[in-house]
MOPAC internal coordinates of N, CA, C and O (Angstrom, degrees):
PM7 1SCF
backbone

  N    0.0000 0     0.00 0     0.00 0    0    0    0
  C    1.4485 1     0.00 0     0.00 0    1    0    0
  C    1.5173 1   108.97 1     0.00 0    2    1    0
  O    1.2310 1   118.61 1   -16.46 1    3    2    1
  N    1.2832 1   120.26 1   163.54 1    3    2    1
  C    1.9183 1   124.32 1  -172.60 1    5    3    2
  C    1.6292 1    98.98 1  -155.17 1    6    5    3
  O    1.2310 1   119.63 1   -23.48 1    7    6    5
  N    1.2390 1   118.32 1   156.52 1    7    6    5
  C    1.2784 1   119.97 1   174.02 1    9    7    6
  C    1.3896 1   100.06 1  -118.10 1   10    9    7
  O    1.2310 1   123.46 1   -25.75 1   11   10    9
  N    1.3380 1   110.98 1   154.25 1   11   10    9
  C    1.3441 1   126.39 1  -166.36 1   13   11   10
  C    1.6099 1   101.99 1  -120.84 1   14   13   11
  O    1.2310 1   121.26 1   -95.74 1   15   14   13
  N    1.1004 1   115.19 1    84.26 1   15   14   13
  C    1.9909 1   117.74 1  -169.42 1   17   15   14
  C    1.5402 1    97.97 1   -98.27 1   18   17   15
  O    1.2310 1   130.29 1   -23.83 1   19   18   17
  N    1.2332 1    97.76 1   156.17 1   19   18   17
  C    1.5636 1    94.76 1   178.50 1   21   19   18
  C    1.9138 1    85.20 1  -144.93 1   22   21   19
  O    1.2310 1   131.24 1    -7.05 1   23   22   21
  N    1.2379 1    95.92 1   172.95 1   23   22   21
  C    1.7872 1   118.05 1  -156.76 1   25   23   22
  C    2.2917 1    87.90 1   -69.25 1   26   25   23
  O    1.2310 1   132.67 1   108.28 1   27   26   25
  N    1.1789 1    93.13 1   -71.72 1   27   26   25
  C    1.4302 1   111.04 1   171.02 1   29   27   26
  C    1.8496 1   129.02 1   -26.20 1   30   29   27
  O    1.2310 1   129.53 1   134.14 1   31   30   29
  N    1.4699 1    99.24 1   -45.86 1   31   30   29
  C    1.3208 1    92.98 1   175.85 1   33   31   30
  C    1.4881 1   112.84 1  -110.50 1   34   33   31
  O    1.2310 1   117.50 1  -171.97 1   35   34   33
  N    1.4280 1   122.37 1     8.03 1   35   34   33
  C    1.5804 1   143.86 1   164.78 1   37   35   34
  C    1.8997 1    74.31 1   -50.09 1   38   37   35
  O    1.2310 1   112.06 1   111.02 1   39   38   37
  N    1.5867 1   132.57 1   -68.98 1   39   38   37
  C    1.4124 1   149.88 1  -102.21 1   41   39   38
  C    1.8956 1    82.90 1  -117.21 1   42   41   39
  O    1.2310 1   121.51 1   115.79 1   43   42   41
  N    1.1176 1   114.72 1   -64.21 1   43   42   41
  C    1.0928 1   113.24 1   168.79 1   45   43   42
  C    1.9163 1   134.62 1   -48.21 1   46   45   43
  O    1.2310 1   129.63 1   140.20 1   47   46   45
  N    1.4738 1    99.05 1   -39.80 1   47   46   45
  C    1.5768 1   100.64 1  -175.92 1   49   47   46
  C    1.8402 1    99.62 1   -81.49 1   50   49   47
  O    1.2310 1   126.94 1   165.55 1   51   50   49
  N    1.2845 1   104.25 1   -14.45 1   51   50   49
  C    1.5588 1   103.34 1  -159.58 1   53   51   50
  C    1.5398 1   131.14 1    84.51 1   54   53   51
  O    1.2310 1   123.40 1  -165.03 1   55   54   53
  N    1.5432 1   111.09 1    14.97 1   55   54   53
  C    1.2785 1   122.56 1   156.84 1   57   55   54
  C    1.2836 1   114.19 1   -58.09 1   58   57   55
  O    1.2310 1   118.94 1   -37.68 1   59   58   57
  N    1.3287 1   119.63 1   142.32 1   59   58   57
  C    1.6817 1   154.95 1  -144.11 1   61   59   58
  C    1.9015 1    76.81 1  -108.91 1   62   61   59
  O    1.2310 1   114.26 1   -54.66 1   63   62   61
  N    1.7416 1   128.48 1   125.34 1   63   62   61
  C    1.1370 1   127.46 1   179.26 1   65   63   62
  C    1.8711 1   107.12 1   -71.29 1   66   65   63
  O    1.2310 1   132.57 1   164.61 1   67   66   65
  N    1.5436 1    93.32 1   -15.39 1   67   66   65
  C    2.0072 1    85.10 1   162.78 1   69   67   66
  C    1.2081 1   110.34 1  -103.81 1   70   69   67
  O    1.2310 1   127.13 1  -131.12 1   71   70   69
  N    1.2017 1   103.89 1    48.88 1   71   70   69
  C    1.9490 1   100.03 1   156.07 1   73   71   70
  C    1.6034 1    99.11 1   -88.08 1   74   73   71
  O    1.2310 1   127.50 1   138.93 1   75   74   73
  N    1.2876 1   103.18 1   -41.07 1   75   74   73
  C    1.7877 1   117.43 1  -173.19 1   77   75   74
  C    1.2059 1    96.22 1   -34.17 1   78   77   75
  O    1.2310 1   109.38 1   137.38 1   79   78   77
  N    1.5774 1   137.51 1   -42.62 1   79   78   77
  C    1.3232 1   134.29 1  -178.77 1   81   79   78
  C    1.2148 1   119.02 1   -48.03 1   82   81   79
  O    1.2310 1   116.47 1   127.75 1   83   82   81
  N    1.2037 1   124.31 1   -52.25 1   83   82   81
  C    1.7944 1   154.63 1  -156.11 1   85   83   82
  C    1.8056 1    80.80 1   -69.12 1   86   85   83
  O    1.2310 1   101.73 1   161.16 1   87   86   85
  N    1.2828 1   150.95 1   -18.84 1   87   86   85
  C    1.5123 1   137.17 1  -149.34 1   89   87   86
  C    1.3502 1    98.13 1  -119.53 1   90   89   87
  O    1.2310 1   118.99 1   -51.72 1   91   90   89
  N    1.5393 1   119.53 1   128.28 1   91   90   89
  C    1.2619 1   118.82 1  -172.28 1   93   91   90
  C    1.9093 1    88.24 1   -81.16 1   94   93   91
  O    1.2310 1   123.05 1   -25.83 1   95   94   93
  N    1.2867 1   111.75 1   154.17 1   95   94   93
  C    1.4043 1   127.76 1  -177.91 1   97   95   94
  C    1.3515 1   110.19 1   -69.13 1   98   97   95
  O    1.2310 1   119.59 1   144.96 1   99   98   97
  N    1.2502 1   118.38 1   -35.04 1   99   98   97
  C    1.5008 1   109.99 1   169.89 1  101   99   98
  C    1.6431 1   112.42 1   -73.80 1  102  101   99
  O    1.2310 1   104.81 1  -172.82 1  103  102  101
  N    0.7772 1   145.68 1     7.18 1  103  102  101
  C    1.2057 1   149.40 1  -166.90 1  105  103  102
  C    1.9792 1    98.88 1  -113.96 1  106  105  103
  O    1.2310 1   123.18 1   173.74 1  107  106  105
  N    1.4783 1   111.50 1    -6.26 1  107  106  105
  C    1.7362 1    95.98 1  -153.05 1  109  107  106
  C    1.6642 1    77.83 1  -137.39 1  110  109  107
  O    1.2310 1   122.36 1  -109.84 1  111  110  109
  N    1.3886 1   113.09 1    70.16 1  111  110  109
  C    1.3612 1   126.83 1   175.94 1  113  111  110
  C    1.9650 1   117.42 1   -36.66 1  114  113  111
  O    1.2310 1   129.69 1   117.22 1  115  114  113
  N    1.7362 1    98.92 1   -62.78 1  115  114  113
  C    0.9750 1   130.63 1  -141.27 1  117  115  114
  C    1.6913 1    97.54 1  -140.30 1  118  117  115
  O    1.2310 1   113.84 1   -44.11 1  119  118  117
  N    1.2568 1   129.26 1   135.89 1  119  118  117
  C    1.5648 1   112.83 1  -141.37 1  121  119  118
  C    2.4279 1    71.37 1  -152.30 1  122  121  119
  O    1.2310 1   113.25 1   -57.33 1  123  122  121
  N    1.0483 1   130.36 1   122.67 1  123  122  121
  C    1.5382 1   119.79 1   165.73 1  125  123  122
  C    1.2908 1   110.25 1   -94.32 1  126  125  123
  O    1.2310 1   112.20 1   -48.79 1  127  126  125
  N    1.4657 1   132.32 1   131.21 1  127  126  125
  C    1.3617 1   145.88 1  -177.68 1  129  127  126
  C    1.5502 1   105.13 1   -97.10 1  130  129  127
  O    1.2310 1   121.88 1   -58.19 1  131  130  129
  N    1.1787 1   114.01 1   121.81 1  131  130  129
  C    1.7012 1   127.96 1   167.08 1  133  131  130
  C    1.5249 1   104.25 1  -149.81 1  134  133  131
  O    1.2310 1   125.49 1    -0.35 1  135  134  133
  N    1.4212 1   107.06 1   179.65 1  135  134  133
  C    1.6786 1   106.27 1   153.85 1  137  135  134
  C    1.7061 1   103.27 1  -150.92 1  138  137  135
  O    1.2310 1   120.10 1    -5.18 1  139  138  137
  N    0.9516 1   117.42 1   174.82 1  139  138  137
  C    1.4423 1   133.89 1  -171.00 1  141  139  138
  C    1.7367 1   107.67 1  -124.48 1  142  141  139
  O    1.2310 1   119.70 1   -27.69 1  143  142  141
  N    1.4914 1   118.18 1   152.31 1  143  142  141
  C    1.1099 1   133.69 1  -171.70 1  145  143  142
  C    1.5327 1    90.41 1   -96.58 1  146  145  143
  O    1.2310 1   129.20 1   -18.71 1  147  146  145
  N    1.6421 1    99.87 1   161.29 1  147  146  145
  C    1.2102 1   109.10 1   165.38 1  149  147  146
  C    1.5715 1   146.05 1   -58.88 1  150  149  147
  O    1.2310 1   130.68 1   149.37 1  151  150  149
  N    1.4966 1    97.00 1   -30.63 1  151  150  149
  C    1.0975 1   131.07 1   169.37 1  153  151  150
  C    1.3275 1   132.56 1  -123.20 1  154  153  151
  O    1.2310 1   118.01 1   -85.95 1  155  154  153
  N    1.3230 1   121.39 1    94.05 1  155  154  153
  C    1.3751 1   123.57 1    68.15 1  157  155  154
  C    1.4671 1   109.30 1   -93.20 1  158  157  155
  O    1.2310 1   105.18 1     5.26 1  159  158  157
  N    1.1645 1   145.03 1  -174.74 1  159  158  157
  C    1.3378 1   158.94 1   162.43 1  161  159  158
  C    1.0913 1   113.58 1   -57.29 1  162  161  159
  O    1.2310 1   110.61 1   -10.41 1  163  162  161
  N    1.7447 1   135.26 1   169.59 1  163  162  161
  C    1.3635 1   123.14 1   176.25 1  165  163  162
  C    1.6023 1   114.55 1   -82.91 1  166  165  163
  O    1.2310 1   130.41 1   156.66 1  167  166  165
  N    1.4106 1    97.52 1   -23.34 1  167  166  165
  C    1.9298 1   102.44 1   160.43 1  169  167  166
  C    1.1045 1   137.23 1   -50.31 1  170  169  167
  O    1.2310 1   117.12 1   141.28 1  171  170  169
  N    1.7117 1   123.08 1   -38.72 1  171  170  169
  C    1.5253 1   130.66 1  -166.69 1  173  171  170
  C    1.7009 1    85.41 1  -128.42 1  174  173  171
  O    1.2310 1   111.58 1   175.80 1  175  174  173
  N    1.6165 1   133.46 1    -4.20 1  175  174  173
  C    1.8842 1    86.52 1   162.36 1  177  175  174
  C    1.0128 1   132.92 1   -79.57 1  178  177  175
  O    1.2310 1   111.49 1    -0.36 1  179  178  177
  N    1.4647 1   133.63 1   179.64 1  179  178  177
  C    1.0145 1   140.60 1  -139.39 1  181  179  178
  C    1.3565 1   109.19 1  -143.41 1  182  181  179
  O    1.2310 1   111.70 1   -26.59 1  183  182  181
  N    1.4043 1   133.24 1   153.41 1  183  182  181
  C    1.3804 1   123.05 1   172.63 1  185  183  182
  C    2.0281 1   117.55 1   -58.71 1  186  185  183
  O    1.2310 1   123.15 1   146.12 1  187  186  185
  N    1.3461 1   111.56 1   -33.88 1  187  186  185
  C    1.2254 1   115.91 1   175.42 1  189  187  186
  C    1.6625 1    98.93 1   -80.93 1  190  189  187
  O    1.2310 1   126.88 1  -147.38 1  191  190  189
  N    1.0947 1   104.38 1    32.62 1  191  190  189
  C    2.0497 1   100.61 1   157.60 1  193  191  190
  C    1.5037 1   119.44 1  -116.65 1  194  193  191
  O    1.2310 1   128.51 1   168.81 1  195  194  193
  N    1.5742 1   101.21 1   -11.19 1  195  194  193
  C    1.4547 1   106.94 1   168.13 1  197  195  194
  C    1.5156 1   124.35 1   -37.28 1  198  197  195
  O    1.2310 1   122.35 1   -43.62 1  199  198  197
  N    1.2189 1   113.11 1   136.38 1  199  198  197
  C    1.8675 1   102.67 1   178.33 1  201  199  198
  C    1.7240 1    89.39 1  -137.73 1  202  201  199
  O    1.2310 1   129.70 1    -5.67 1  203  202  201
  N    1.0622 1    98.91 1   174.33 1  203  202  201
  C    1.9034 1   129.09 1   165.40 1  205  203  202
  C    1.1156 1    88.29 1   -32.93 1  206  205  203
  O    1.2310 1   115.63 1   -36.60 1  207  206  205
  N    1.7337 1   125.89 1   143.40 1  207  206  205
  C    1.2498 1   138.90 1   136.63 1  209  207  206
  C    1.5919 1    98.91 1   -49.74 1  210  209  207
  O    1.2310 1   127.33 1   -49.70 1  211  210  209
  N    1.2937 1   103.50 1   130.30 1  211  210  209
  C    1.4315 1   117.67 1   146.13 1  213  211  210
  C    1.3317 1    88.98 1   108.95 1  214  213  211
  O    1.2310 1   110.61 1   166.71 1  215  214  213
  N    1.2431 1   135.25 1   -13.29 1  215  214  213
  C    1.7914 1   146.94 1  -170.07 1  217  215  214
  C    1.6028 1   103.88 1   -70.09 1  218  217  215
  O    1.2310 1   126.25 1   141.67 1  219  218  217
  N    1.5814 1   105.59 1   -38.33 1  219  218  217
  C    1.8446 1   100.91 1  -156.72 1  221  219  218
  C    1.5558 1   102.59 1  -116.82 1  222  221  219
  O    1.2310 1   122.35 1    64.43 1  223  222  221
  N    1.7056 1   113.10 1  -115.57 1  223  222  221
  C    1.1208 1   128.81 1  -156.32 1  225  223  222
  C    1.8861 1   108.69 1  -138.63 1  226  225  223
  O    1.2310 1   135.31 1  -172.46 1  227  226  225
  N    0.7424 1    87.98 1     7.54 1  227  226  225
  C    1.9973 1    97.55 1  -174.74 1  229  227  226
  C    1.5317 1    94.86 1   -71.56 1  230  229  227
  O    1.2310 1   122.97 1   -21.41 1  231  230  229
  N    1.0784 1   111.91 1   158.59 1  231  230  229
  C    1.4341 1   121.06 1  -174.62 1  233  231  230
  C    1.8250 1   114.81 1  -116.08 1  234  233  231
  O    1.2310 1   134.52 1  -114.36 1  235  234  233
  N    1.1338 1    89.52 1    65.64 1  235  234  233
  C    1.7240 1   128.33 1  -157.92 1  237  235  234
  C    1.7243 1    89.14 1   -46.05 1  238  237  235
  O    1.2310 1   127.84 1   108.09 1  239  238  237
  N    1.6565 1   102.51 1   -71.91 1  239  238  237
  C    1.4865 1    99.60 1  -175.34 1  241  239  238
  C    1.3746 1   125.16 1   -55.60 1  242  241  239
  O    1.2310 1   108.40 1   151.17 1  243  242  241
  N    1.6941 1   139.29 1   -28.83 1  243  242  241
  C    0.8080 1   124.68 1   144.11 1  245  243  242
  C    1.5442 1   143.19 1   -57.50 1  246  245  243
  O    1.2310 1   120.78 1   165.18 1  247  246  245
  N    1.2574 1   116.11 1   -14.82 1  247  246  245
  C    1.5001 1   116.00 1   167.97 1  249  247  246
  C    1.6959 1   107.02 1   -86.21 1  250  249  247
  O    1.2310 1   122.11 1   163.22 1  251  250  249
  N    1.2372 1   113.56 1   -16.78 1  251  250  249
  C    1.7301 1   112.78 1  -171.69 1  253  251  250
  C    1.6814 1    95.30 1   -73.34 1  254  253  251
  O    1.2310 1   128.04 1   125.48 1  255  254  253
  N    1.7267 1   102.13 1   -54.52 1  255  254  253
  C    1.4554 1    92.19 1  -178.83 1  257  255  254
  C    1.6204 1   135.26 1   -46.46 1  258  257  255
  O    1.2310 1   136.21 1   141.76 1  259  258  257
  N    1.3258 1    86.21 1   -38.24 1  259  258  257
  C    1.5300 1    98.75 1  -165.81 1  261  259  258
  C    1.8755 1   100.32 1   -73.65 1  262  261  259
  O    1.2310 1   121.46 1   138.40 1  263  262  261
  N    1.4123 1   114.82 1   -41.60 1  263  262  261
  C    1.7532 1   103.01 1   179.62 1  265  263  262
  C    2.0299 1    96.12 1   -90.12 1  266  265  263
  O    1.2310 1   126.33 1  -175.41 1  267  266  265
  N    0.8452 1   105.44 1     4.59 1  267  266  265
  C    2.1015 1    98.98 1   146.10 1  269  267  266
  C    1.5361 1   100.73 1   -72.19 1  270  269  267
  O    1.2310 1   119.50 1   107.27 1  271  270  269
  N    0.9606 1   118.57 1   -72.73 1  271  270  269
  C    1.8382 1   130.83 1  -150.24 1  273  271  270
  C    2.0383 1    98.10 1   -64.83 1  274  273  271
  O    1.2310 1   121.81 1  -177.44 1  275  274  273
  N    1.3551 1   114.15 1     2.56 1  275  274  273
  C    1.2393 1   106.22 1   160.58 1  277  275  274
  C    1.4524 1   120.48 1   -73.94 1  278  277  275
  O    1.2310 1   122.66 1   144.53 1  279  278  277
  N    1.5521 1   112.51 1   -35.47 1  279  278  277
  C    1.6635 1   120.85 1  -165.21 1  281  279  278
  C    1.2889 1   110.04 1    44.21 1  282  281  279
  O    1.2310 1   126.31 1  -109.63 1  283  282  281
  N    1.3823 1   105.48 1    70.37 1  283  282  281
  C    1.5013 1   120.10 1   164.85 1  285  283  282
  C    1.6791 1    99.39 1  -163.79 1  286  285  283
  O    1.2310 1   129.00 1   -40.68 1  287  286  285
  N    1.6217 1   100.27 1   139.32 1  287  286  285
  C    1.5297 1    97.31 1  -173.78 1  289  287  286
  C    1.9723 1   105.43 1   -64.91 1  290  289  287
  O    1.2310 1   125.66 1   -40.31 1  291  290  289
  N    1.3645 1   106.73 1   139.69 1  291  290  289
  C    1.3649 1   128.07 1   152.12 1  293  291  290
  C    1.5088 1   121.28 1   -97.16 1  294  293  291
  O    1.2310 1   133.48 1   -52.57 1  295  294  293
  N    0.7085 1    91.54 1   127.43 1  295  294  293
  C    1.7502 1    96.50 1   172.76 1  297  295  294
  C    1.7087 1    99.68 1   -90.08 1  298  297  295
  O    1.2310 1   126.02 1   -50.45 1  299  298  297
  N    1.4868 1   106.03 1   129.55 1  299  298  297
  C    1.8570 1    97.32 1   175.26 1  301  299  298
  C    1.3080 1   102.26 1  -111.90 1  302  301  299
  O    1.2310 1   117.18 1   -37.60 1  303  302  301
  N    1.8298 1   122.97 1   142.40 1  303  302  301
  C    1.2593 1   105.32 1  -155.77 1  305  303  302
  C    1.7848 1    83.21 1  -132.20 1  306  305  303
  O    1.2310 1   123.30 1   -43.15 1  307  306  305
  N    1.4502 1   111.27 1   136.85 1  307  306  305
  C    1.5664 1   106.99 1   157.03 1  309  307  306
  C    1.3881 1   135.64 1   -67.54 1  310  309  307
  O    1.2310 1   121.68 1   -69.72 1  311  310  309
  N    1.0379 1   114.38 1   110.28 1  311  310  309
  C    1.4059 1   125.39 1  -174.77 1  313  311  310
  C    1.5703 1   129.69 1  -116.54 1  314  313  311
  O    1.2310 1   116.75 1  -103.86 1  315  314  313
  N    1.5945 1   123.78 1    76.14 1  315  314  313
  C    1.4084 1   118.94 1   174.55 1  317  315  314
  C    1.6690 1   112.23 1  -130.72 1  318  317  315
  O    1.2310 1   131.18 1   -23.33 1  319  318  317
  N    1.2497 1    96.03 1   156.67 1  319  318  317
  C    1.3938 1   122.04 1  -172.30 1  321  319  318
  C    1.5649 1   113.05 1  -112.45 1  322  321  319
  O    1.2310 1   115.35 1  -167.84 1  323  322  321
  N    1.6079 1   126.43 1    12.16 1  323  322  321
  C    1.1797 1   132.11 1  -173.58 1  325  323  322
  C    1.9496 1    97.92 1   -68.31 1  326  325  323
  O    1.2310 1   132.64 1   -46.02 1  327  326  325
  N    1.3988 1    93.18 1   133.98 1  327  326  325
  C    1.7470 1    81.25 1   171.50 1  329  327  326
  C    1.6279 1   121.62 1   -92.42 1  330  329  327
  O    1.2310 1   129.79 1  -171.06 1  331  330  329
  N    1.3593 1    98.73 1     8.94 1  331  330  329
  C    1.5169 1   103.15 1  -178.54 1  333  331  330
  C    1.7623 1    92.84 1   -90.86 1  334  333  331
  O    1.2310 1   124.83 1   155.61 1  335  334  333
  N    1.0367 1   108.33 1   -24.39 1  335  334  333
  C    1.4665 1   100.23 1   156.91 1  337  335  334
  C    1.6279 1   126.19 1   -56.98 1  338  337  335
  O    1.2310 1   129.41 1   129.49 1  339  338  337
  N    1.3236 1    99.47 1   -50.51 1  339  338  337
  C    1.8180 1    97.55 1  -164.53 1  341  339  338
  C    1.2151 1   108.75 1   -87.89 1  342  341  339
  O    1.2310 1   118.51 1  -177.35 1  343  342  341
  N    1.7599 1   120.44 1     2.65 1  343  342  341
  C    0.9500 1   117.42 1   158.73 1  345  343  342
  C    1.8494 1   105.03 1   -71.05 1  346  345  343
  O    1.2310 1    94.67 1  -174.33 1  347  346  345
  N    1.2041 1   161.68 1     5.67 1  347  346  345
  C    1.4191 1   159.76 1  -135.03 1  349  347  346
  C    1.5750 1    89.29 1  -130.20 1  350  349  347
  O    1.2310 1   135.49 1    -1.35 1  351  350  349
  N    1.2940 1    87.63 1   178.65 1  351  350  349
  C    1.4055 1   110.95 1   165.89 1  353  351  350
  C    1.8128 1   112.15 1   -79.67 1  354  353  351
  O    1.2310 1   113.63 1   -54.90 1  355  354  353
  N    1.0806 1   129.66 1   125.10 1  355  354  353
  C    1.5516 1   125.53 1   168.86 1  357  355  354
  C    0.7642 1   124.83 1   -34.99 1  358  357  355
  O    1.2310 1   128.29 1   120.17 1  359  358  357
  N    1.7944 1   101.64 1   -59.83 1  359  358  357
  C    1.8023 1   107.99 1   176.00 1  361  359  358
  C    1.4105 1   120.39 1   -46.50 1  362  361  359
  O    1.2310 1   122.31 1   120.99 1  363  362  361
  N    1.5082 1   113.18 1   -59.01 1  363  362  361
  C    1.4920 1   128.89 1   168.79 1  365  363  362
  C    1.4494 1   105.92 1   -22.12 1  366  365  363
  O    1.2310 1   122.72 1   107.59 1  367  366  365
  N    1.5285 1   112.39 1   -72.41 1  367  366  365
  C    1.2364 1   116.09 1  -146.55 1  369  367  366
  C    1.7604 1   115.78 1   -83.28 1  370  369  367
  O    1.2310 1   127.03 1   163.61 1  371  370  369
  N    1.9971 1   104.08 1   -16.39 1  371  370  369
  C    1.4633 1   113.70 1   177.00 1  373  371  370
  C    1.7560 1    96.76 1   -62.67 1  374  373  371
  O    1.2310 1   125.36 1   146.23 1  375  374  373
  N    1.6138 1   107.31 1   -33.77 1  375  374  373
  C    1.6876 1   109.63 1  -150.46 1  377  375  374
  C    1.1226 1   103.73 1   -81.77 1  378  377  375
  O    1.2310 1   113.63 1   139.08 1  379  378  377
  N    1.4406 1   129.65 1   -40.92 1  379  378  377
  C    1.4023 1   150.57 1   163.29 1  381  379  378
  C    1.7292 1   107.22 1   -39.09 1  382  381  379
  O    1.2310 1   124.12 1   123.63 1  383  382  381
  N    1.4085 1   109.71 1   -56.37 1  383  382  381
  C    1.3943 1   120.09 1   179.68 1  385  383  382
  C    1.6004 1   105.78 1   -50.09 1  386  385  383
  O    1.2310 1   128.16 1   115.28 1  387  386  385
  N    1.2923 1   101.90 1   -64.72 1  387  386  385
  C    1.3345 1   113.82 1  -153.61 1  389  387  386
  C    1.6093 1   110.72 1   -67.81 1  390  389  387
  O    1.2310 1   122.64 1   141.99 1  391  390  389
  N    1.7248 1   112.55 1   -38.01 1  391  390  389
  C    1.6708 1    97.77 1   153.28 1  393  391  390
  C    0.9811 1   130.59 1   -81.55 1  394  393  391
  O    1.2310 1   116.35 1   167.13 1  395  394  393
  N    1.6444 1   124.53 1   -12.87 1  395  394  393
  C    1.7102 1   110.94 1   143.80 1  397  395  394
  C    1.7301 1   116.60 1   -37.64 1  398  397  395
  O    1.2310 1   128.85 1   125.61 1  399  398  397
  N    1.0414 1   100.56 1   -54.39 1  399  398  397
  C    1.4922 1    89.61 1  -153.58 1  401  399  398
  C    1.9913 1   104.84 1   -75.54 1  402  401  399
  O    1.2310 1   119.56 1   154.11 1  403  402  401
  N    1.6592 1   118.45 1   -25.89 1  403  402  401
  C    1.3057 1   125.30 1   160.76 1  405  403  402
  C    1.7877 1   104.64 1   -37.31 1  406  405  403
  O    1.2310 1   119.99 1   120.72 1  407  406  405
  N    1.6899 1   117.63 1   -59.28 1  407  406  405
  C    1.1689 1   104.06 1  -163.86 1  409  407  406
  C    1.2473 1   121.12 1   -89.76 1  410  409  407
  O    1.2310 1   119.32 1  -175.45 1  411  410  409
  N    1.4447 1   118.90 1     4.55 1  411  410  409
  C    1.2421 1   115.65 1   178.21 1  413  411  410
  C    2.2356 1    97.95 1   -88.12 1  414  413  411
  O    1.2310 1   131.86 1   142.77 1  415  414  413
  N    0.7935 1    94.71 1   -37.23 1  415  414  413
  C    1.7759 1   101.68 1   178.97 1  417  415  414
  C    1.5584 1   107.81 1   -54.83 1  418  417  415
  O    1.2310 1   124.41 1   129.39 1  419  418  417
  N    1.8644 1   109.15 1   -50.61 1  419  418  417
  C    1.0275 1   109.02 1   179.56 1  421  419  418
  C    1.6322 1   111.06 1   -79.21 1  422  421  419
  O    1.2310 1   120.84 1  -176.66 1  423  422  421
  N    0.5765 1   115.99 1     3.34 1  423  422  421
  C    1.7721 1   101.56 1   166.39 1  425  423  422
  C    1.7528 1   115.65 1  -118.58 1  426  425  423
  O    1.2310 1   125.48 1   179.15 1  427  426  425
  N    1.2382 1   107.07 1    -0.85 1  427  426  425
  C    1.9791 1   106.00 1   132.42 1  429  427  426
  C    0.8998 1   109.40 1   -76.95 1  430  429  427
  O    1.2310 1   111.14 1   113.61 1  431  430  429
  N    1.2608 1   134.29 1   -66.39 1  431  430  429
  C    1.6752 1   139.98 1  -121.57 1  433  431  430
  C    1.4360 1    98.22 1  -125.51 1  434  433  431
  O    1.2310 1   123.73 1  -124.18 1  435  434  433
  N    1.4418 1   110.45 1    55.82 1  435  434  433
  C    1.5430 1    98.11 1   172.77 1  437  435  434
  C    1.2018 1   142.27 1   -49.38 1  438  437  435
  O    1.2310 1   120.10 1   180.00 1  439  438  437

């Protein structure tokens, strides 16, 4: 079995970002990168509140560290449901994603 956590519902369920500790690394295959704004609250957001890593308030560098300090490969996967996104171009928004999520890694994990 593997859990499939993503940055967003760590924020949403009210998981503590050192629970990530508590998960043996083989178990956390596949890890989804987003972040969330401040507002709405963690009560009323919503999956279409997802934004760009590095866009909101998620505490990006502490969750990067903590699935580093597993030493086991993660795969980090982009994952949002904003519709001001799917209103975009795909390409735009995969390419946009994907160096979001480069610079949020690279400025833990230099």
């Amino acid at each position: 079995a593997a859990i499939l956590a993503d940055v967003y519902h760590l924020h949403k369920g009210g998981s503590a970002v050192e629970s990530l500790a508590l998960v043996d690394g083989n178990a956390l295959p596949v890890f989804h990168m987003n972040d969330y704004p401040g507002v709405p609250g963690r009560e009323s957001i919503a999956d279409k509140d997802r934004i760009y890593p590095g866009n909101g308030t998620a505490p990006l560098n502490a969750i990067l560290q903590l699935l580093q300090k597993k030493n086991t490969p993660i795969i980090l996967s982009l994952e949002l449901f904003n519709r001001d996104y799917w209103r975009q171009d795909a390409l735009l928004v995969a390419k946009t994603g994907l160096e979001k999520m480069k610079q949020a890694v690279e400025k833990t994990i230099p």
